[in-house]
C-alpha positions in Angstrom: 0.0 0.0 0.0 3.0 2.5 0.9 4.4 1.4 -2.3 1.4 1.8 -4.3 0.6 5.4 -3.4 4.6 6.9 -3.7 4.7 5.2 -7.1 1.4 6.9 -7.8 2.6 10.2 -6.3 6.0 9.9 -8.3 4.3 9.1 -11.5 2.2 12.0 -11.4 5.2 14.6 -10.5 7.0 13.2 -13.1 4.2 13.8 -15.6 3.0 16.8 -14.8 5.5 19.8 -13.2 2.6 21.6 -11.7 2.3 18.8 -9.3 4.2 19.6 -5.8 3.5 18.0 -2.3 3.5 19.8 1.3 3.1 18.6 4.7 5.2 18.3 7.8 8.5 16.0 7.4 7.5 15.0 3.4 10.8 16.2 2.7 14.5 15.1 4.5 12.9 12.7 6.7 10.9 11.1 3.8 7.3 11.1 5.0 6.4 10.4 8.5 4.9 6.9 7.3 7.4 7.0 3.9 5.0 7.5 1.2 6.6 10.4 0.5 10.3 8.3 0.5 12.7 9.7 -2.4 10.8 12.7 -3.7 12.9 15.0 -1.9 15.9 13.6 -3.7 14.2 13.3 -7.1 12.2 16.5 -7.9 14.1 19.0 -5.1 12.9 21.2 -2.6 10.7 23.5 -4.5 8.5 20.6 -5.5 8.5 19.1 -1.8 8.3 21.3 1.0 8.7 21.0 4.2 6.8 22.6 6.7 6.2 23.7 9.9 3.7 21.9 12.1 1.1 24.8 11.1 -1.5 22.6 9.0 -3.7 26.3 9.1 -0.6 28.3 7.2 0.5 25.7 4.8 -3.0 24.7 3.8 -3.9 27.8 3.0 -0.5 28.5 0.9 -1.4 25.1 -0.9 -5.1 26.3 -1.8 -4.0 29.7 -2.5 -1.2 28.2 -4.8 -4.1 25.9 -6.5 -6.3 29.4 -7.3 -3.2 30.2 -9.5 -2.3 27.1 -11.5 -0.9 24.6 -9.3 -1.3 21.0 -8.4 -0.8 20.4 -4.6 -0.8 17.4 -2.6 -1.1 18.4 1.2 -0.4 15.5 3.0 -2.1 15.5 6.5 0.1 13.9 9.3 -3.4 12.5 10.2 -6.0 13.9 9.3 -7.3 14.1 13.0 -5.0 17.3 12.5 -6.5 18.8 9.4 -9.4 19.9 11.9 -6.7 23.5 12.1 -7.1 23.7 8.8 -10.7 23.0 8.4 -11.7 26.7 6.9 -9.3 26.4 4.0 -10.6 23.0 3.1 -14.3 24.1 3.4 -15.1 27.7 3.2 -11.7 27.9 0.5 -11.2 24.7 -1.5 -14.7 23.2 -1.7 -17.0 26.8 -2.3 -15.5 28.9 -4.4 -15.7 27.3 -7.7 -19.3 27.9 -6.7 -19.2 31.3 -5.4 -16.8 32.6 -8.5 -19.3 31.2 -11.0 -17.1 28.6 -12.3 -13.9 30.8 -13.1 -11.5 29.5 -10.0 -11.4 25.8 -10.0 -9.0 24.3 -7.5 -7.1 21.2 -8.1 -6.0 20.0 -4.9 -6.0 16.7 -2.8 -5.6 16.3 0.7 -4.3 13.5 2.0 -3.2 11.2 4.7 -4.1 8.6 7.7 -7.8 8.9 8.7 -9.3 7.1 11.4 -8.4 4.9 14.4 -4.6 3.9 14.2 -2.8 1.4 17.4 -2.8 3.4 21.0 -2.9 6.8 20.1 -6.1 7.8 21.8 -8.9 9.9 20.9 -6.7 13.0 19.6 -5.3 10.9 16.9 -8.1 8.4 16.0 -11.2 10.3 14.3 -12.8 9.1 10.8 -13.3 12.1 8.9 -15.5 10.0 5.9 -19.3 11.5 6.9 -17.5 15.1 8.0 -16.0 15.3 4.6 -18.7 13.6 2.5 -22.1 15.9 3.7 -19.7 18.8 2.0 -20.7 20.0 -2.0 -17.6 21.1 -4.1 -15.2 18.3 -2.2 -14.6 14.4 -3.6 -14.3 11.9 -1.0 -12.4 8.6 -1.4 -11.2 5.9 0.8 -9.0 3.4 -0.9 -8.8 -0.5 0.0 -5.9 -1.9 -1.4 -2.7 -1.3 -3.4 -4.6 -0.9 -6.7 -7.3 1.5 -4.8 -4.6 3.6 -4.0 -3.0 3.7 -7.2 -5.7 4.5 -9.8 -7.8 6.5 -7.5 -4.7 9.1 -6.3 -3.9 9.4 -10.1 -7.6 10.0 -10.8 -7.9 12.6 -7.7 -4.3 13.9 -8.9 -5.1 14.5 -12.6 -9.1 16.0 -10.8 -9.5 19.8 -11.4 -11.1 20.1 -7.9 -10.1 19.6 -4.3 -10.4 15.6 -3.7 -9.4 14.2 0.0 -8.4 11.1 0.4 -8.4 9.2 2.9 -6.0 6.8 4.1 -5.6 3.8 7.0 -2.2 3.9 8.7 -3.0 -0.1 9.7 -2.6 -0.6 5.6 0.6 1.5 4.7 2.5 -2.1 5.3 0.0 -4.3 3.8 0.5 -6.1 0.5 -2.0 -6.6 -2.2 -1.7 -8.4 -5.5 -1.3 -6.0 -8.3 -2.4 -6.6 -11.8 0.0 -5.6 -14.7 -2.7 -2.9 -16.0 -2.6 -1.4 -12.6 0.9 -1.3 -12.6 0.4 1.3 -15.6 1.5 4.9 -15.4 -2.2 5.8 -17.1 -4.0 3.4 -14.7 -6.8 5.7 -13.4 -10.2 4.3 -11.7 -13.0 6.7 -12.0 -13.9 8.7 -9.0 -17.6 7.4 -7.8 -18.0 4.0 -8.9 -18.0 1.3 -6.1 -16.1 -2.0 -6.6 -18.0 -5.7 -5.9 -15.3 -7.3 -4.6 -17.2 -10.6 -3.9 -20.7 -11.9 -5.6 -23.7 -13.0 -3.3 -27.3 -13.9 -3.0 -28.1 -13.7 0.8 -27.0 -10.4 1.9 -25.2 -7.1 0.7 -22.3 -5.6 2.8 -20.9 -1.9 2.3 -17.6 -0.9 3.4 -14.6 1.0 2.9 -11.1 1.2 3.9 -9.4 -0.8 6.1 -13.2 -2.3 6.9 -13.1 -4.0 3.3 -10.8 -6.4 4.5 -13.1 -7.3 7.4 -16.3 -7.8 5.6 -14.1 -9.8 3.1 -12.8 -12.1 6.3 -16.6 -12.0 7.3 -18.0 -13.2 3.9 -15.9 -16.3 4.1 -17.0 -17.0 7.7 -20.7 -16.9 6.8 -20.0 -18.7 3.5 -19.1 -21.6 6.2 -22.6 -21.2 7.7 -24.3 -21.2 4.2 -24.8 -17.5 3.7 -24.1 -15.9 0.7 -22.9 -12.2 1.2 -21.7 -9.9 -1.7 -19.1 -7.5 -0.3 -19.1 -3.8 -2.2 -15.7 -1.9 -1.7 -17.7 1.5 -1.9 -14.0 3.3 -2.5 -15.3 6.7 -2.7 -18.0 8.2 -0.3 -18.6 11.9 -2.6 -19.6 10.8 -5.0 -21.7 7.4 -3.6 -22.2 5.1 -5.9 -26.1 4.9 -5.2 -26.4 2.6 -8.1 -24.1 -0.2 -7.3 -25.7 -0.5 -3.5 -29.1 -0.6 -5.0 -28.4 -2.9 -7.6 -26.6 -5.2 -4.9 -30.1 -5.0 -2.8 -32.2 -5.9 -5.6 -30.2 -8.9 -5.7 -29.4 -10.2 -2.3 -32.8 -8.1 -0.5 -30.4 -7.3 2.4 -27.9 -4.8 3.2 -25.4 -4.3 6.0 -23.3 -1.1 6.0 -20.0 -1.5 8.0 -17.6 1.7 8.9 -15.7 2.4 11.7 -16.6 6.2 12.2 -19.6 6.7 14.7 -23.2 6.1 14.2 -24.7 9.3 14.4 -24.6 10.9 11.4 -22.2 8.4 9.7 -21.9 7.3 6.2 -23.8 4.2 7.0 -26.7 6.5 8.0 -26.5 7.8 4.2 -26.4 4.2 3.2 -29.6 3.5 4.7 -30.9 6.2 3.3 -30.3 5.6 -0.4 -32.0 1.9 0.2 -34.9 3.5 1.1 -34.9 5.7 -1.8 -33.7 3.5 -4.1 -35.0 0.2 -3.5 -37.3 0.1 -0.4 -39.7 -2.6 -1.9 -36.6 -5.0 -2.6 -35.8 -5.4 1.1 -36.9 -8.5 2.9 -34.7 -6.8 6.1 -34.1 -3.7 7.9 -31.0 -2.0 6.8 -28.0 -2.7 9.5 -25.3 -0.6 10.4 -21.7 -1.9 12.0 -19.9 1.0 13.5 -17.7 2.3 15.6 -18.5 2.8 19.5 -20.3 5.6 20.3 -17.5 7.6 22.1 -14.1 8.9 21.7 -11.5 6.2 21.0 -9.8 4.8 24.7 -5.9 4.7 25.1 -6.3 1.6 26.8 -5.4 -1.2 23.9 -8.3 -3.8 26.1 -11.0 -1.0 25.6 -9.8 0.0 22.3 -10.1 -3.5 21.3 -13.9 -3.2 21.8 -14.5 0.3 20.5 -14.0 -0.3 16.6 -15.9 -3.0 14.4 -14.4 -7.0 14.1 -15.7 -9.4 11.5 -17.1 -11.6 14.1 -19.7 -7.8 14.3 -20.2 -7.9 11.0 -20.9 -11.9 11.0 -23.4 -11.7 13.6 -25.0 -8.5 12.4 -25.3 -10.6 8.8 -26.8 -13.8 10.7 -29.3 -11.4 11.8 -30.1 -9.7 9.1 -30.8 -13.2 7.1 -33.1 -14.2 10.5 -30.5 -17.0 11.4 -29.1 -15.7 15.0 -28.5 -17.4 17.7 
């Protein structure tokens, strides 16, 4: 995953000399999770700055440098930070293509960890996905796995307006098969459309992130009990993919949203949603939600343990969606 988004990131400098990246130790120390690991050296200092830890002052010098004809990548050092820099992303990058009638675009992406890491506590361990995704003017995605990361970075990269994306520190040292297309310097995946990542009959789960590998380890436990579930890697949360979810409910007549951000509010709120809009009469089940706790994320590892979602959640929450709990 590391690999996958520097290559992207290098690929895209290289193409286009507009692109630059910021953020706090991108630079000499090489990223503070190394996806930013030989830029420095490659493309020099005035395409890789180095900051100070002032994510209000160099997010708005990156958005102000976008108004005039520049590519920035801002990476986040999580983006439990990017909260001091919230009025640039908002009222700044996402409005005023809007508010100038269409004459200042701004081609931007802000990136970095999101969410829940190991024992950093509360300060360090928000998911930003509904925040982000309830705003018009912004693109929200969340890649899975080392091909996520690759086509949808180009794509949000090569976007003329401000995309965040939204990372998992717990998958920088994951590895993921690659396919040789993907390993393409034009491989792009479009912005909005959801990936099925596994076919089913019994039940549809929705996820994203880090929670796509969970369903995925889910799915394989139910298969054992004789249940059928089609996992959707949703990949970007602005645009939703409305379509794919409902198509995946017409089919299966069950749906399960899983996300590790809180309930209130959260994208699996919008989820449910759209399967009442789209295809009420198809389901046979209410619409179930797997989240995270209901409270800021504990220190302690034993508590922390039990404050984020587990595919033995999700299997259980499936079982009793398909009427077959214990």
């Amino acid at each position: 995953m590391r690999d996958a988004l520097n290559s992207a990131l290098a690929e895209e400098m290289r193409r286009d000399k507009s692109v630059y990246v910021m953020g706090e130790e991108v630079g000499e120390y090489q990223g503070a999770y190394k996806i930013t690991r030989g830029l420095l050296q490659e493309f020099g200092p005035k395409r890789v700055y180095d900051t100070p830890i002032t994510e209000a002052g160099f997010t708005g010098l990156s958005v102000g440098s976008a108004f005039s004809g520049l590519k920035p990548v801002v990476e986040f050092m999580t983006f439990n930070f990017a909260m001091q820099a919230i009025d640039h992303v908002i009222n700044s990058a996402a409005k005023t293509l809007y508010m100038s009638s269409g004459q200042i675009s701004c081609p931007i992406v802000f990136r970095g960890p999101n969410g829940a890491a190991a024992g950093v506590g509360a300060q360090h361990s928000q998911c930003f996905a509904a925040w982000y995704s309830q705003c018009p003017g912004l693109k929200v995605v969340m890649p899975y796995d080392a091909e996520d990361a690759r086509g949808l970075l180009k794509a949000a990269i090569r976007d003329p307006d401000p995309v965040v994306f939204l990372e998992n520190e717990l998958l920088y040292g994951t590895s993921f098969d690659v396919s040789a297309e993907a390993s393409g310097e034009d491989f792009l995946l479009p912005i909005g459309k959801a990936k099925v990542m596994r076919e089913g009959t019994d039940v549809t789960i929705t996820a994203v992130s880090k929670m796509v590998g969970f369903a995925l380890e889910a799915a394989d436990a139910l298969a054992a009990k004789g249940i059928s579930a089609e996992v959707i890697n949703l990949r970007s949360v602005r645009p939703l993919d409305r379509e794919a979810i409902a198509a995946s409910v017409r089919k299966t007549h069950r749906l399960v949203s899983v996300e590790e951000g809180w309930p209130q509010s959260g994208l699996g709120a919008e989820i449910a949603a759209v399967a009442m809009e789209e295809c009420f009469d198809d389901l046979d089940a209410p619409v179930e939600r797997v989240t995270g706790a209901d409270i800021p994320t504990p220190y302690a590892k034993s508590l922390e343990d039990l404050a984020f979602p587990k595919p033995d959640d999700i299997v259980r929450v499936c079982e009793r969606a398909c009427f077959r709990s214990a």
